[in-house]
C-alpha positions in Angstrom: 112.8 90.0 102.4 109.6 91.2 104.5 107.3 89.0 106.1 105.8 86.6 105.7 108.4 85.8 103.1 111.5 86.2 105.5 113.9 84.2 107.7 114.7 85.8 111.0 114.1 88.4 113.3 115.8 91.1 110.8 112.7 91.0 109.0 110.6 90.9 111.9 111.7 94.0 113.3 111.2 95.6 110.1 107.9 94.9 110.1 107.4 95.9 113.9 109.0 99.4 112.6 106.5 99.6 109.8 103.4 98.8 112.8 105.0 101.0 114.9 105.1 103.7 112.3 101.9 103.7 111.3 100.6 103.4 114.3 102.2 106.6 114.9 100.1 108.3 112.3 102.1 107.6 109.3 102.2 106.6 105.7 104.3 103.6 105.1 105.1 101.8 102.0 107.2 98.7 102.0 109.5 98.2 98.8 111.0 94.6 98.6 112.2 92.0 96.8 110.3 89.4 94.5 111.7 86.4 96.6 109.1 84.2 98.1 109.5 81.6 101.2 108.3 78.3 99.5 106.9 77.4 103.0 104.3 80.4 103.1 101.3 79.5 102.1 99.5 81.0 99.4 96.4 82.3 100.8 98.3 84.4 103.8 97.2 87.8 103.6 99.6 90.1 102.5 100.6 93.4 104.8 99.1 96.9 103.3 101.2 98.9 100.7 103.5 96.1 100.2 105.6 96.1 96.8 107.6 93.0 95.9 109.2 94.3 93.2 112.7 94.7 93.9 115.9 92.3 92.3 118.4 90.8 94.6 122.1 89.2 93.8 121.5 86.6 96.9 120.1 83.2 96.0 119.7 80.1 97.8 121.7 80.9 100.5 124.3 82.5 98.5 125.4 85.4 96.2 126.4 83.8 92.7 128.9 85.7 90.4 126.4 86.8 87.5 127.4 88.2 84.2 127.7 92.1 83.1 124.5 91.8 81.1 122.6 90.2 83.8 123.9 92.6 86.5 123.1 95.7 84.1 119.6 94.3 84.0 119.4 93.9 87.2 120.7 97.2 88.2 118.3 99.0 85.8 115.4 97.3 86.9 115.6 98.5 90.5 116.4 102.0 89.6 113.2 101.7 87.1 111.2 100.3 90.2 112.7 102.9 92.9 112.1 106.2 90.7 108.3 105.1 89.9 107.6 104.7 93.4 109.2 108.0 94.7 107.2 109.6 92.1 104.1 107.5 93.0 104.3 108.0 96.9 106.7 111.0 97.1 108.0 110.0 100.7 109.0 112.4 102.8 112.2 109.5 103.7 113.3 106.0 103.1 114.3 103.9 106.0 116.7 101.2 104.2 116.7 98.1 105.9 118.5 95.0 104.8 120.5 96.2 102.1 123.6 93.5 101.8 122.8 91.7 98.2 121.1 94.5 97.2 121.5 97.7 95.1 124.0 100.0 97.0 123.6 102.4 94.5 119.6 102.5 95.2 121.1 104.9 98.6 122.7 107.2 96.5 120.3 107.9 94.2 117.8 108.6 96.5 119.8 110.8 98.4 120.6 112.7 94.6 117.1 113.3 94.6 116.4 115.0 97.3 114.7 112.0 99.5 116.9 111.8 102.9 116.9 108.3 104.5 118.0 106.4 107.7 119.9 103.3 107.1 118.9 100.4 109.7 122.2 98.1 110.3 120.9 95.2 112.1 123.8 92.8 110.3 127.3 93.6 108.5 125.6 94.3 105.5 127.9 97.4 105.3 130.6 94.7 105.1 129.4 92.0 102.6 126.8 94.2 101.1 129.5 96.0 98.0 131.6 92.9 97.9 128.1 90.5 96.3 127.0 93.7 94.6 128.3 93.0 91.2 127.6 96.7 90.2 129.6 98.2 93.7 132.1 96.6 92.8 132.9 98.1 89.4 132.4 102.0 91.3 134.1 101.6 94.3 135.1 105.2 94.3 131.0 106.0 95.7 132.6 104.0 98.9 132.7 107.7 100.6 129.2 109.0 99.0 128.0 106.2 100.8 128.7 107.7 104.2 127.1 111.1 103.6 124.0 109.7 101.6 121.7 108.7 105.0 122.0 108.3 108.8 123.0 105.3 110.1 121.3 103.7 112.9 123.6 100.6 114.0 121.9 97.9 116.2 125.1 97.2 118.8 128.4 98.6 119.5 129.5 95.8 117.9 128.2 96.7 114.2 129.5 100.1 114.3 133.0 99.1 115.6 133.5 96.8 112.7 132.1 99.0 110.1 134.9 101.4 110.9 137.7 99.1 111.3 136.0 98.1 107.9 136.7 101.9 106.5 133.1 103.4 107.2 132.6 105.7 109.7 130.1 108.5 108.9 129.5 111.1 111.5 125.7 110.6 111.1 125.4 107.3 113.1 124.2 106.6 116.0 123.6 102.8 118.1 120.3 101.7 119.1 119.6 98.1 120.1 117.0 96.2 119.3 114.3 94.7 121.2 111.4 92.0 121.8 107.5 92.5 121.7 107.0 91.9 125.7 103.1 91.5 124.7 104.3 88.0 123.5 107.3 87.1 125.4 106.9 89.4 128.5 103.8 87.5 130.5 105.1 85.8 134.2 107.2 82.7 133.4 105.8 79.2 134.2 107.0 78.1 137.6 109.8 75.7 136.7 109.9 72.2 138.2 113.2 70.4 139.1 115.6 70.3 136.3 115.3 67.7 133.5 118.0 67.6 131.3 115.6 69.7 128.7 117.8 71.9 126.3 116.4 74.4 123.7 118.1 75.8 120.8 115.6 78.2 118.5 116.5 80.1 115.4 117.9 80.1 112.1 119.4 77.3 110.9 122.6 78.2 110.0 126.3 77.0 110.3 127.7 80.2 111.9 125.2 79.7 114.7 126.6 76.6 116.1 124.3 74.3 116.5 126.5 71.0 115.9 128.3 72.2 118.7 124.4 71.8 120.5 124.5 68.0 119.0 128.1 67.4 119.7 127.3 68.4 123.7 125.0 65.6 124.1 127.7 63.0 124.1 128.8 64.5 126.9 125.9 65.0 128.8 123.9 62.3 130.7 121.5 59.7 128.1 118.2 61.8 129.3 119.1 64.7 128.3 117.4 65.9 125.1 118.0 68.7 122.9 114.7 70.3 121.1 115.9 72.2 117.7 113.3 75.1 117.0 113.9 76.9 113.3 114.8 76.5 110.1 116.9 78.3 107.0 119.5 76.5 105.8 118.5 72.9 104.4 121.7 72.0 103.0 122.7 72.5 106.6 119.9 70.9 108.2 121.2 67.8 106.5 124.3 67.9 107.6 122.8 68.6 111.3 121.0 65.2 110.9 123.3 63.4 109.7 125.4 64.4 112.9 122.3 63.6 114.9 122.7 59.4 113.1 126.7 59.7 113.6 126.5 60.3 116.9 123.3 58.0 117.7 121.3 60.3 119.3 118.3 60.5 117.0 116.3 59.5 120.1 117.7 62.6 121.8 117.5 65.2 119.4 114.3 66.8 117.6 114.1 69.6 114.6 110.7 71.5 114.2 108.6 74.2 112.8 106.9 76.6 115.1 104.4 79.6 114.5 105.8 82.2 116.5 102.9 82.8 118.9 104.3 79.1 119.9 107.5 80.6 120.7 106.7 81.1 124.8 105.8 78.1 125.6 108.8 76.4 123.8 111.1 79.1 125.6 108.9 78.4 129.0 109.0 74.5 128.7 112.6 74.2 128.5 115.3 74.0 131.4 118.1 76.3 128.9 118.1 77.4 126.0 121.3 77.2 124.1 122.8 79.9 121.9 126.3 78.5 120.9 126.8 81.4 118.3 130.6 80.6 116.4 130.5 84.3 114.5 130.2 87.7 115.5 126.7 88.1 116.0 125.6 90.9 115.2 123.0 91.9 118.2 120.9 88.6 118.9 117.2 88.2 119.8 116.4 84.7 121.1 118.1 84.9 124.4 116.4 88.2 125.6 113.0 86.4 124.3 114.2 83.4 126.4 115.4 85.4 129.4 111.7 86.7 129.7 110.1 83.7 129.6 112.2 82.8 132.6 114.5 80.6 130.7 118.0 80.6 131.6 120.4 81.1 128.7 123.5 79.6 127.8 125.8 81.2 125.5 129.1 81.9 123.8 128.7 85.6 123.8 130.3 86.6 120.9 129.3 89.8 119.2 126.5 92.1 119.9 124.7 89.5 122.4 128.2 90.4 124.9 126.9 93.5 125.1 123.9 92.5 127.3 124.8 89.0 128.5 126.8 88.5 131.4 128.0 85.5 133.1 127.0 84.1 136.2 124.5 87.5 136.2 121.8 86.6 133.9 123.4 83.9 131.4 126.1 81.0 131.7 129.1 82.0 129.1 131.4 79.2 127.6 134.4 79.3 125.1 132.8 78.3 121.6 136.6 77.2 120.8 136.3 74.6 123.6 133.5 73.2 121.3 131.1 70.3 122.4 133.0 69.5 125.7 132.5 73.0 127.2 128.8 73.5 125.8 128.2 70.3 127.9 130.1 71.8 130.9 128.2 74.9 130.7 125.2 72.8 130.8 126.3 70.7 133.7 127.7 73.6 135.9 124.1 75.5 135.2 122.0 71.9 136.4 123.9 71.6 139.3 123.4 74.9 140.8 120.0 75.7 141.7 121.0 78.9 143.1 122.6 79.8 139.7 119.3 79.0 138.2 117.1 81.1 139.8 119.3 84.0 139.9 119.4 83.9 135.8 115.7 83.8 136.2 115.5 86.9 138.3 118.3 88.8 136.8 117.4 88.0 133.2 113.9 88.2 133.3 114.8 92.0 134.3 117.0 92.7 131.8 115.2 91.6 129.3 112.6 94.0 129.7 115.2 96.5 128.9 115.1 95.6 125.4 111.5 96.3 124.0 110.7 96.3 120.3 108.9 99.9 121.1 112.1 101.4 122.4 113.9 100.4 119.2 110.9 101.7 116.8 111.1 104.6 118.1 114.3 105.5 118.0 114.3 103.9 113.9 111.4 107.0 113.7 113.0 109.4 115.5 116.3 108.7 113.1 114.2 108.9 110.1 112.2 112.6 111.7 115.9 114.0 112.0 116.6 113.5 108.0 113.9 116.0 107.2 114.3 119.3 106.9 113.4 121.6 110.2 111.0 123.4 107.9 108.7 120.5 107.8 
């Protein structure tokens, strides 16, 4: 996916790499998939050089089993659409982004031709990625060419660790993290009045996120508090988040919206926390370094790539995600009662947020990408 057809901040960054390339002096063109967002409307311009052109095993949310004369179609297809283009644009390398669902073999085959590549791993799409390709699946003996086809950029500690428990472990990889565009998310924070019981959560909507766990803290919490829901994704699950919200009576408590991103600050600034009760392994995480430089304090489970910035009592309030509902709502009530607390997250995150810049990531993806070529260039 590639904006404005996308989901999350995976694609986003993509995009800021392709800016931030160009911007640099280069040539970049974007090769996709033919998914669209049904929300984007229809008159949006379109980014320069863009190709939606590209098949994809994942649909609506999920990667259905598809027959051997579907997947052969499929496979073809992208091969077709991949060879015309490096014959068309003649790249000097291909940065692969976002490759779980698609065709592995797409890596390979760029590699046999001559085209080196940097492969961006901003989610375990080394892990799920040959278990939905139907085609992978058939040659897992390529498992090792894999390795050796690219170098692998890996967006925490966190990714990297678990593609090698996983098997892979190339010696071309390195770890960069991610970052936010401090133009948007970077100005002075609003100065906060007293605290109000105001809770944030923004992002995808999506079960491994834990946003019931969000819900399910408000019955713990006193009746003012209120719990804005910024995002969207999943609308099977966004059903079963408001049918939680009518279980649990507190449709008068809880909201779910839409929000252009420029809106984003002022969501971030007008809150008292913002709440990122992640349940998996996240893979880096975004939102709170976007909320930490708005001068909102986070509060968070930790788990995954966010540990590796977030620390408790320092610049975010930790709880066990196992202790579910009950210690969200502790979290929440240890943060409102502690003003000193408060402003120390504010000071403390606010600075380590601008640690984390979008540029600093972009131009490590382009430095990754100026090592594949050959010194003779």
């Amino acid at each position: 996916m590639y904006p404005p057809h996308h989901l999350g901040g995976y694609e986003l960054m993509w995009r800021s790499a392709v800016a931030h390339h160009r911007a640099a002096g280069h040539e970049v063109r974007v090769l996709t998939t033919d998914w669209r967002e049904p929300y984007v409307d229809a008159s949006t311009p379109e980014d320069a050089d863009v190709h939606r052109e590209l098949r994809w095993y994942w649909h609506d949310h999920d990667f259905p089993r598809i027959g051997m004369r579907a997947r052969l179609a499929l496979e073809r297809h992208n091969v077709a659409v991949l060879d015309r283009h490096l014959e068309a644009f003649a790249p000097d390398a291909i940065a692969w982004w976002a490759m779980g669902g698609m065709s592995l073999s797409l890596i390979e085959r760029a590699a046999t031709r001559g085209v080196p590549g940097a492969a961006i791993v901003v989610d375990d799409w080394l892990l799920y990625g040959p278990k939905v390709d139907g085609w992978w699946r058939i040659l897992r003996r390529r498992a090792r060419r894999l390795e050796g086809a690219c170098h692998w950029v890996f967006a925490s500690q966190t990714l990297r660790a678990r593609a090698r428990e996983a098997g892979f472990d190339s010696p071309r990889a390195e770890v960069a993290h991610p970052g936010i565009d401090l133009e948007l998310f970077g100005h002075p924070p609003r100065e906060h009045p007293a605290w109000d019981w105001r809770l944030l959560y923004c992002g995808r909507i999506d079960e491994r996120k834990g946003i019931d766990l969000a819900i399910e803290a408000l019955s713990h919490l006193p009746p003012e508090t209120a719990l804005r829901i910024v995002g969207r994704g999943d609308e099977a699950h966004l059903g079963q988040l408001r049918e939680l919200v009518e279980r649990l009576d507190l449709a008068e408590r809880v909201s779910f919206e839409r929000l252009p991103r420029g809106d984003l600050p002022a969501a971030y600034a007008s809150a008292d926390a913002l709440l990122f009760p992640v349940r998996w392994i996240e893979p880096f995480g975004l939102v709170p370094l976007e909320a930490m430089a708005c001068g909102t304090p986070v509060i968070a489970s930790g788990r995954g790539g966010s540990g590796e910035y977030l620390s408790d009592g320092e610049n975010c309030v930790l709880f066990d995600v196992d202790g579910g509902g009950p210690a969200l709502a502790a979290a929440v009530e240890r943060l409102a009662g502690d003003p000193a607390l408060r402003e120390r997250l504010v000071r403390t995150g606010r600075t380590d947020a601008q640690r984390f810049t979008d540029t600093r990531f972009n131009d490590a993806v382009l430095a990754a990408l100026e090592t594949t070529r050959p010194a003779s260039d």
